[in-house]
C-alpha positions, 0 to 999 in steps of 0.5 A: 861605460856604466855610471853609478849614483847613490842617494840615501834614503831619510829614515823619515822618507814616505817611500809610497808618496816619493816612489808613487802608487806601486812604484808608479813614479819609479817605474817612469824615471827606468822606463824613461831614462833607461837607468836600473834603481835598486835598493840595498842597505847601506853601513848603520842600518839605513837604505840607499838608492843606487842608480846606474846606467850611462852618465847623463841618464843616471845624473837626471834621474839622480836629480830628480829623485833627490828633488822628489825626496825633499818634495811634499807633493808628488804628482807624476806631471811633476815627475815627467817634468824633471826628467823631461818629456813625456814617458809611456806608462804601461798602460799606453803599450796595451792599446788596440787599433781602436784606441781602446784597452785589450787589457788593464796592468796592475800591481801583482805581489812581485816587485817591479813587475805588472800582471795583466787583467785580460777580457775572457768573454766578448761581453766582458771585452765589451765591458772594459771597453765601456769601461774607459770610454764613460764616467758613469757605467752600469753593469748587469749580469749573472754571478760569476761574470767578472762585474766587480772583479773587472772595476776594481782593476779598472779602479786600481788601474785608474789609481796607478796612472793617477787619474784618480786619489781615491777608490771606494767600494760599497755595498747595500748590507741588506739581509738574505734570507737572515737579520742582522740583529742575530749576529754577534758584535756591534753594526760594524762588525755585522756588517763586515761579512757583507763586505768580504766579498769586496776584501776579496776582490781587492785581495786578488790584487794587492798583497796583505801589507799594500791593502792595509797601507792604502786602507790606513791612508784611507785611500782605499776604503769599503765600506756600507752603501749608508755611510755614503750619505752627504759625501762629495767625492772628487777625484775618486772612483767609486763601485757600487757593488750587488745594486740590485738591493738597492732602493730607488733612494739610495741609487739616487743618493749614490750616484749623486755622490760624484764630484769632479774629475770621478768615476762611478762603476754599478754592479748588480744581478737583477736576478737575486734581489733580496729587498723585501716584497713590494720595495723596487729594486733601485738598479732595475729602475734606472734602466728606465730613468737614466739610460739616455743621459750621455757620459753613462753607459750600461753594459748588460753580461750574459750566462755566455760571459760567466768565467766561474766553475763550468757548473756555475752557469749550468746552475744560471741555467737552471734557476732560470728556467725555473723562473721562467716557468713560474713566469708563464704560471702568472 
């Protein structure tokens, strides 16, 4: 026989606080409870929450809901505590022998569902890997060989299970080939259009209304490589994206932005610099100053993991010979 509660809902309610980061909190009291929450509106325009299962299931999470709604903070301790034990995420069913993630769930446009974000390349299984196992990792490669789309799931992922508050992604606003000053607006619209390419990625995740949500509450933000000066960032992850156009002050400045319990991914592609002649590239450099401090990793991708349009490494390809023909003219 199938019992059934209803709770309703504050029209005050912060439902993103109490249902968790994509319903993350919600998904642990079905998945452990074994119970069916739905929403539907109730008589004068409000929502409820109506539970249902068998008795005792639908009761606990009854009441650990009702405590979760009447609660200023949430965490998902906190959650597993009131509907006792330990419940598996999703992430714990897509571990491999080793231990380690074949693949990364987030939050997909439908409701109470999860996509998986799959490695499609040897390097790019390497690369999840690394991923999981340091705080810090580096990752260099061609265009095209999923670096930054593969952090921001990491990134996003790691947000989902709460083991970080905070995603920020940044990037260097360095001009290529163009000045900033010809572009219309004030700095931070010219910088915007050096940002895209992070909105993009984000984009690839969360819907419009999501993104903008987490961007309100600041718990996502992209923003310049700049802005990043005398921060202290605990509990966040971090992605430094095109650092290759970096200077060798503003990788140290980055990466010294990391407080406790954070992550920092570094994406670059040697390949393409655009800094100006004579200024070293800060990401070729810490190939040689950090790459024996245990707890960061670099990962180097290869024209064998691009997963663009077949032509863009065919392209990879090209300008490569080029400039290993200039090369040899030296």
């Amino acid at each position: 026989m199938k019992f059934r509660h209803k709770i309703r809902l504050p029209d005050t309610v912060d439902l993103v606080q109490v249902f968790g980061p994509y319903d993350s909190y919600l998904k642990l009291i079905r998945n452990k409870l074994g119970v069916k929450i739905v929403m539907q509106a109730s008589r004068g325009g409000s929502h409820e929450m109506v539970i249902t299962g068998q008795k005792q299931p639908v009761e606990t999470a009854f009441n650990a809901l009702s405590k979760m709604l009447s609660s200023r903070a949430i965490t998902e301790e906190m959650v597993m505590n009131l509907i006792g034990g330990n419940a598996r995420t999703p992430d714990s069913e897509c571990l491999g022998g080793a231990g380690l993630p074949e693949r990364m769930f987030v939050r997909p446009s439908a409701p109470n569902d999860v996509f998986a974000v799959k490695a499609r390349t040897e390097g790019q299984e390497n690369y999840l890997k690394v991923l999981y196992e340091n705080d810090i990792v580096i990752a260099i490669g061609p265009a095209g060989t999923g670096k930054t789309y593969l952090a921001v799931a990491r990134a996003l992922a790691s947000f989902k299970k709460g083991e970080v508050r905070k995603i920020i992604l940044c990037r260097p606003a360095v001009e290529a080939g163009e000045r900033l000053g010809f572009l219309p607006g004030d700095y931070q619209e010219k910088v915007n259009p050096y940002l895209r390419p992070l909105y993009d990625a984000l984009n690839g995740f969360l819907e419009y209304q999501q993104l903008k949500r987490l961007m309100e509450t600041e718990i996502v933000e992209v923003v310049p490589l700049a802005y990043m000066r005398g921060r202290n960032l605990d509990n966040a992850f971090m992605i430094l994206d095109e650092a290759q156009n970096t200077t060798s002050e503003q990788m140290k400045m980055f990466l010294t932005r990391m407080g406790q319990n954070s992550k920092i991914v570094v994406t670059g592609d040697i390949t393409q610099i655009d800094l100006p002649l004579g200024k070293a590239s800060g990401l070729i450099e810490a190939q040689s100053i950090i790459a024996n401090i245990p707890g960061i990793a670099f990962c180097y991708l290869t024209r064998a993991d691009i997963v663009r349009h077949r032509l863009v490494q065919s392209i990879v390809d090209a300008y490569e010979v080029k400039r290993n023909q200039k090369s040899k003219q030296k």
